[in-house]
N, CA, C and O atoms as a DFTB+ gen file, in Angstrom:
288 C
 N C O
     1  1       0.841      -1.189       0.000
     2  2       0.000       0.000       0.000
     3  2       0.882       1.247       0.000
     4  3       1.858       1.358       0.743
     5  1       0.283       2.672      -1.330
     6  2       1.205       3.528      -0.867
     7  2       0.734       4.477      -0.195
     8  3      -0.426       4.857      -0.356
     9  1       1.826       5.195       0.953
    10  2       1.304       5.937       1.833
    11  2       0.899       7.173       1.241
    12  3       1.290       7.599       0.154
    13  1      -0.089       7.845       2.191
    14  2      -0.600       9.257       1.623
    15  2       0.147      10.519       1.930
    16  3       0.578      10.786       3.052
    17  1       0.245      11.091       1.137
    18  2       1.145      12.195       0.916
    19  2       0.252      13.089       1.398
    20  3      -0.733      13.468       0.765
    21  1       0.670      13.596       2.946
    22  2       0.052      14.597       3.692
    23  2      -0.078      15.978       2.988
    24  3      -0.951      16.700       3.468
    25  1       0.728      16.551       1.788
    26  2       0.696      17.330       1.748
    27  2      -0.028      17.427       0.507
    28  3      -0.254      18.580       0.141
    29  1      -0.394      16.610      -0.139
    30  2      -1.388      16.334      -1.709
    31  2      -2.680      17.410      -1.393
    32  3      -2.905      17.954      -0.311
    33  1      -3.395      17.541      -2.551
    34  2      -4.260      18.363      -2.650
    35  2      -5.323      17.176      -2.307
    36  3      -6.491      17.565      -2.298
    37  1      -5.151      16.016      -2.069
    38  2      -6.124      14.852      -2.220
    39  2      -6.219      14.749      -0.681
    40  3      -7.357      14.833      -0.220
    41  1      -5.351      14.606       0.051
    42  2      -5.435      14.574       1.353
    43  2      -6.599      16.070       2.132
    44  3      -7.693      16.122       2.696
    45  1      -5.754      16.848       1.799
    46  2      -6.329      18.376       2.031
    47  2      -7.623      17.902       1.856
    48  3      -8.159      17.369       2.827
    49  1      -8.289      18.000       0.705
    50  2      -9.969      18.107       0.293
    51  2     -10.321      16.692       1.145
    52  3     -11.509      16.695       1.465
    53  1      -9.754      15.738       1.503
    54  2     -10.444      14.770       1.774
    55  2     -10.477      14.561       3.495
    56  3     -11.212      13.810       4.136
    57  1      -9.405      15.509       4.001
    58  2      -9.403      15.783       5.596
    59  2     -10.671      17.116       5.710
    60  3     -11.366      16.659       6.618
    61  1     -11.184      18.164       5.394
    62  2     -11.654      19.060       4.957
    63  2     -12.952      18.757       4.733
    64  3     -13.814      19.377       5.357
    65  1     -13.278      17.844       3.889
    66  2     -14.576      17.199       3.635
    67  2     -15.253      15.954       4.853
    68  3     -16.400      15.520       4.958
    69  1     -14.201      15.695       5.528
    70  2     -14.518      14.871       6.489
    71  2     -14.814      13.436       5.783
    72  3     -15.772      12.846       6.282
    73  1     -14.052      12.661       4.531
    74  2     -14.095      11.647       4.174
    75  2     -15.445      11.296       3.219
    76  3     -15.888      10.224       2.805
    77  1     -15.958      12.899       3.037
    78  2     -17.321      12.482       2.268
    79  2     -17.860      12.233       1.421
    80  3     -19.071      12.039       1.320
    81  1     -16.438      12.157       0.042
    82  2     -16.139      12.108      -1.148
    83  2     -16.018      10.644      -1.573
    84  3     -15.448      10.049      -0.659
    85  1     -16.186      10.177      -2.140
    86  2     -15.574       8.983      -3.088
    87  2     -13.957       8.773      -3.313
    88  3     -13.950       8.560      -4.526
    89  1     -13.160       8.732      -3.070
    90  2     -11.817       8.720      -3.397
    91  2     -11.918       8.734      -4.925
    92  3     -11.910       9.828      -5.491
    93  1     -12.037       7.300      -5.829
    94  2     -11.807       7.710      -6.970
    95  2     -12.387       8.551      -7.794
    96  3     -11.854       8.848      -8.863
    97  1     -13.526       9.036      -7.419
    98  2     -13.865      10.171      -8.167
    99  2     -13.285      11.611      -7.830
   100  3     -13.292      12.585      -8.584
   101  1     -12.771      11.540      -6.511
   102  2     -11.281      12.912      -6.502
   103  2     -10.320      12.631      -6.899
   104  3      -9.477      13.456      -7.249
   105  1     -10.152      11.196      -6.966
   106  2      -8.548      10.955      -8.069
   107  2      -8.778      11.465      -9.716
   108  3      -7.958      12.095     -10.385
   109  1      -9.996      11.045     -10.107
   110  2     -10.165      11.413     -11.431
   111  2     -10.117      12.791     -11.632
   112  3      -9.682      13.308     -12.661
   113  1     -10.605      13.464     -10.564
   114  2     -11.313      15.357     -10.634
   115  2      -9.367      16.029     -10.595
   116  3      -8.808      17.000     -11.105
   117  1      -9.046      15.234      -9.982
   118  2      -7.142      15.767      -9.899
   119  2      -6.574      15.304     -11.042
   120  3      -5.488      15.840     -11.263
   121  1      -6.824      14.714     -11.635
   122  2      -6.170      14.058     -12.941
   123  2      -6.636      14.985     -14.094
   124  3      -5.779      15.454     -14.843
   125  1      -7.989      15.282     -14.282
   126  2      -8.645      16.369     -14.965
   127  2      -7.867      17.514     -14.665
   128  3      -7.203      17.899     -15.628
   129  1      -7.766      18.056     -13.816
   130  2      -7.798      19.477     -13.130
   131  2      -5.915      19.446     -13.753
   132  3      -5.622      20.523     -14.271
   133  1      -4.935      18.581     -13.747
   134  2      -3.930      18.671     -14.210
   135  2      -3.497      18.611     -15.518
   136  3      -2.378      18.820     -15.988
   137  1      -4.856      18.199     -16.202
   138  2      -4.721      18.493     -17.872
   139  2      -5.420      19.876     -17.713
   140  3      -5.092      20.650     -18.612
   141  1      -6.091      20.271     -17.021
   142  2      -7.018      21.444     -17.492
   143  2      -5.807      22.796     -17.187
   144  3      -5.736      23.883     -17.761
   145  1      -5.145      22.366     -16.333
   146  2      -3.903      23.505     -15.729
   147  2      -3.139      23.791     -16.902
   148  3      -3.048      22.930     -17.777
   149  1      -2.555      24.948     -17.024
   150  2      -1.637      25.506     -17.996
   151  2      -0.455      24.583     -18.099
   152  3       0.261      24.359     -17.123
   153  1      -0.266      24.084     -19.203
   154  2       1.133      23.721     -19.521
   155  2       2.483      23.768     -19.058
   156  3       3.175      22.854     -18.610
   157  1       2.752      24.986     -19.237
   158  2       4.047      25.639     -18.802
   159  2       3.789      26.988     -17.959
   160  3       3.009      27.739     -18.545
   161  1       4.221      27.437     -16.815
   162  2       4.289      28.358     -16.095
   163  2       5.494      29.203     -17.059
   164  3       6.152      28.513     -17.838
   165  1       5.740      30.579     -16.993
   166  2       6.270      31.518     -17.961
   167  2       7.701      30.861     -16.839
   168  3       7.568      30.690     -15.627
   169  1       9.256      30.532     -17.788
   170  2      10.150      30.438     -16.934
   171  2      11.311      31.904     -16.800
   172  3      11.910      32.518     -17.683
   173  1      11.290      32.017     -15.875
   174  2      11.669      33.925     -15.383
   175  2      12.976      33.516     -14.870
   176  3      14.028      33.978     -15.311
   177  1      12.913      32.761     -14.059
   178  2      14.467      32.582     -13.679
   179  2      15.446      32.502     -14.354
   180  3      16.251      33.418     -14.185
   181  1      15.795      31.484     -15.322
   182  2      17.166      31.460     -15.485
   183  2      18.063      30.381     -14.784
   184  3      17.846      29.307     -14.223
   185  1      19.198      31.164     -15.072
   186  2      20.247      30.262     -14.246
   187  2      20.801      31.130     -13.288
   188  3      21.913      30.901     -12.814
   189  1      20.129      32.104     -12.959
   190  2      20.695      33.043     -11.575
   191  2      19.394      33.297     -10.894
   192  3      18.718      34.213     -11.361
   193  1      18.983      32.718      -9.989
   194  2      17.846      32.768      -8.909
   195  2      17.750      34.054      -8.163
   196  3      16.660      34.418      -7.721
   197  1      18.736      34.701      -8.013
   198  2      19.003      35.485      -6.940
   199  2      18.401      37.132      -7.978
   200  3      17.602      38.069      -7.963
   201  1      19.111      36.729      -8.470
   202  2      19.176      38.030      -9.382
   203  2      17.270      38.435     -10.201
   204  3      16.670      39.493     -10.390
   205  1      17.019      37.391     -10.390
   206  2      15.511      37.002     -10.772
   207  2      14.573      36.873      -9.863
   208  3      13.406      36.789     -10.243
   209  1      14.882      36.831      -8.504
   210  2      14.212      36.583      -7.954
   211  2      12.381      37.265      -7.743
   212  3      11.285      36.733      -7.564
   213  1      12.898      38.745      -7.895
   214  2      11.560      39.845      -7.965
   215  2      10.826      39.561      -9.419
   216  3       9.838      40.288      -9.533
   217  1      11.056      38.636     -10.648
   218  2      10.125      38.128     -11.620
   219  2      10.053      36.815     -11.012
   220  3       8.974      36.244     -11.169
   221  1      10.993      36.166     -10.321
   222  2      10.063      35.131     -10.160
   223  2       8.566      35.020      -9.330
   224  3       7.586      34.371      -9.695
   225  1       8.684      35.749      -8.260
   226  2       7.963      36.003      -7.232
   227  2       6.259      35.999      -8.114
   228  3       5.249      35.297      -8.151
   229  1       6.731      37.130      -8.657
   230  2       5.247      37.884      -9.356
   231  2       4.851      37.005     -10.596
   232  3       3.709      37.255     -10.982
   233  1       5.519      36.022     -11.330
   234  2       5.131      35.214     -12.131
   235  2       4.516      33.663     -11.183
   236  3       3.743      32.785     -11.566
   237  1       5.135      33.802     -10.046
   238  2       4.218      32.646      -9.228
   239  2       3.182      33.105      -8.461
   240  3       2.475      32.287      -7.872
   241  1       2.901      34.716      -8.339
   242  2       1.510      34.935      -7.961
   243  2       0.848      35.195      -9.114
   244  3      -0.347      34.905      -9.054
   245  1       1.138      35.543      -9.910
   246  2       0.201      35.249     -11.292
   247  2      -0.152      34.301     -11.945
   248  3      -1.103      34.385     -12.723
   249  1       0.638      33.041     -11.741
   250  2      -0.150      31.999     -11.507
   251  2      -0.896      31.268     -10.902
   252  3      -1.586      30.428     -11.478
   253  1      -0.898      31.502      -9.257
   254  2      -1.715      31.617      -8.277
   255  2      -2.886      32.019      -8.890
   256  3      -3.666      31.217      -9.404
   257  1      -3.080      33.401      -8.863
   258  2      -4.012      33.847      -9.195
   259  2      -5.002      33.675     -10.575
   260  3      -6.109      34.213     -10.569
   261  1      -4.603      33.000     -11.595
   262  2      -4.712      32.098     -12.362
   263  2      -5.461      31.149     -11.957
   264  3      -6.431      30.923     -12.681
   265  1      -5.311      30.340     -10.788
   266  2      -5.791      29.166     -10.932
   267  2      -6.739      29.148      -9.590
   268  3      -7.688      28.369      -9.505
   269  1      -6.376      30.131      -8.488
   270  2      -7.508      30.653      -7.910
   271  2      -8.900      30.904      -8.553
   272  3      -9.939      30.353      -8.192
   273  1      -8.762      31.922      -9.677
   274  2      -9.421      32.534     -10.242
   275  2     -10.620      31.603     -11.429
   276  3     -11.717      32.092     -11.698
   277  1     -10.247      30.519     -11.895
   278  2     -10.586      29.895     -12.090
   279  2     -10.729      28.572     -11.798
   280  3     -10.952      27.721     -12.659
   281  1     -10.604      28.328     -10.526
   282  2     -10.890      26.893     -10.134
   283  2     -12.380      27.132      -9.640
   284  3     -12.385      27.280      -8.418
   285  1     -13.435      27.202     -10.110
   286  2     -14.567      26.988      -9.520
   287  2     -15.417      25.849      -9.777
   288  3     -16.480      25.723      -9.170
């Protein structure tokens, strides 16, 4: 058996829901939801992190907000 990854989005909704879900039908809804997600996040960094750091920041809340924004 493999163990559950406390930190999965599957765990979350399914501690949260109080077990009230179906499992495989949230395995399927996460499997969907990862084709439905953008492809590629814009890559800002580089090979110097440090220096990039203030585009990286704001290209990972714009994707946040991205997927906030449309996860309904």
């Amino acid at each position: 058996m493999t163990e559950l990854n406390k930190n999965s989005f599957f765990f979350y909704f399914y501690k949260k829901t109080g077990g009230l879900h179906d499992p495989a039908l949230l395995t399927k809804m996460i499997e969907i939801l990862k084709e439905w997600l953008p492809e590629n996040s814009p890559d800002l960094l580089g090979d110097d992190m440090e220096e990039n750091y203030p585009l990286y920041a704001l290209g990972q809340r714009d994707y946040k907000d991205f997927i906030m924004k449309n996860l309904k």
